[in-house]
C-alpha positions in Angstrom: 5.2 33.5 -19.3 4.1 37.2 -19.4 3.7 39.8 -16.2 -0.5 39.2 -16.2 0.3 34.9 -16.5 2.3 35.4 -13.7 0.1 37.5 -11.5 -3.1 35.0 -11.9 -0.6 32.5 -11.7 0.5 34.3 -7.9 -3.7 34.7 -6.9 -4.2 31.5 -7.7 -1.4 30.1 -5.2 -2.7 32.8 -2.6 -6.5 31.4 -2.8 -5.3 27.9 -2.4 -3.0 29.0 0.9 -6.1 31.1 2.1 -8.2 28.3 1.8 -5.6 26.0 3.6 -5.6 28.5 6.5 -9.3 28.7 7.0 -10.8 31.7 4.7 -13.6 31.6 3.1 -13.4 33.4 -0.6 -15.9 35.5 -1.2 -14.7 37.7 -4.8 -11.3 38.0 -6.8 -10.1 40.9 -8.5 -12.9 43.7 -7.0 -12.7 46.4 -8.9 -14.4 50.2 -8.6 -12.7 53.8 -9.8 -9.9 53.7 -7.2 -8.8 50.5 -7.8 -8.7 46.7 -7.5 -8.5 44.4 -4.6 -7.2 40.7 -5.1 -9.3 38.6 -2.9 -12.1 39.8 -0.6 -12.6 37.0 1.7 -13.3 36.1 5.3 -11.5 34.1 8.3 -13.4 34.1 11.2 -15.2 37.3 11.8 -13.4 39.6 9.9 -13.7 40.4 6.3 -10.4 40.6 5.0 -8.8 42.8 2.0 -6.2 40.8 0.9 -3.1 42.3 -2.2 -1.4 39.6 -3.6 2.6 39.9 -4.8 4.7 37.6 -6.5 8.0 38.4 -7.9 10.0 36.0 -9.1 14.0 37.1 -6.9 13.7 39.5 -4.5 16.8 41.3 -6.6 14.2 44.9 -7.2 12.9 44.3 -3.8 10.8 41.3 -2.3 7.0 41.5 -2.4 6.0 43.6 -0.1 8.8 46.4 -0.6 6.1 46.8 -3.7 3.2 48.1 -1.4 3.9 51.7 -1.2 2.0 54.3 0.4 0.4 55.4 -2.9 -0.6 51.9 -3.7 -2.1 51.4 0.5 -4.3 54.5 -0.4 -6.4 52.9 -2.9 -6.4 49.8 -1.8 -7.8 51.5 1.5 -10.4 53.6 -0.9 -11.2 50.2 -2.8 -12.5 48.5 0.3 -14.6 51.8 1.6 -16.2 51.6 -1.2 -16.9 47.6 -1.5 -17.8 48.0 2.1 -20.6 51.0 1.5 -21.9 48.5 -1.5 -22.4 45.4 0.3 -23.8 47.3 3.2 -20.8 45.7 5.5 -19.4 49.2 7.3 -19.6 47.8 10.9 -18.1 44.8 9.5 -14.5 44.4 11.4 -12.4 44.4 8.4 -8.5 43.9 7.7 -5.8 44.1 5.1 -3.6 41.3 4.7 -0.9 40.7 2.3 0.5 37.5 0.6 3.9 37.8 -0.7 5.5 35.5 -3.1 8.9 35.4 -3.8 10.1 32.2 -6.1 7.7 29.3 -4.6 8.1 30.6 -1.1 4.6 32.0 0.1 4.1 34.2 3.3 0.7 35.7 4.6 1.0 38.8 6.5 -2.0 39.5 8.4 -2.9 42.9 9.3 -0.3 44.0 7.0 -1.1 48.0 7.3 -3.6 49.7 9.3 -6.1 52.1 8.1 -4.8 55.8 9.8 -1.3 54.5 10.8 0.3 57.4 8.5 -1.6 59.9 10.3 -4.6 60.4 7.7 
């Protein structure tokens, strides 16, 4: 199976968790110029951002030792921007994170927060 198999292979185990645990999925793989966002979806009232990483040991680093600072930034640009389209700006919104690592899935809600590196 190649890197891109694997990676819809990962979203797809993510939407059926998120469903499991009560969001509602609203788009997969939102895309603008700063990047691509996963799964926009929603659980309760918050619209939630949510990056999705499988790897398949955690022997380079489990999947979240992949969300960098770089890679926070335009995810955090990303949802602006899908939040100025869809007219949502006053819209509480989050950024969770599922990590996969083998078949083990974890959901870390509020993973990062917008401002928390002093931008």
């Amino acid at each position: 199976m190649d890197k891109r198999q694997e990676g819809l292979l990962g979203e797809e185990m993510a939407v059926r968790s998120l469903r499991q645990e009560g969001y509602k999925i609203l788009e997969r793989n939102y895309s603008n110029r700063f990047g691509e966002i996963d799964i926009i979806a929603e659980e309760r009232d918050s619209l939630v951002f949510v990056e999705v990483k499988k790897r398949a040991t955690g022997r380079f680093g489990g999947p979240f030792s992949a969300i960098d600072k770089r890679k926070k930034d335009h995810l955090i640009r990303t949802a602006m921007c899908y939040l100025k389209e869809n007219k949502a700006c006053n819209r509480r919104a989050r950024f969770d994170v599922v990590g996969i690592e083998g078949d083990k899935l974890q959901i870390i809600k509020n993973a990062f927060l917008v401002g928390e590196d002093g931008r």
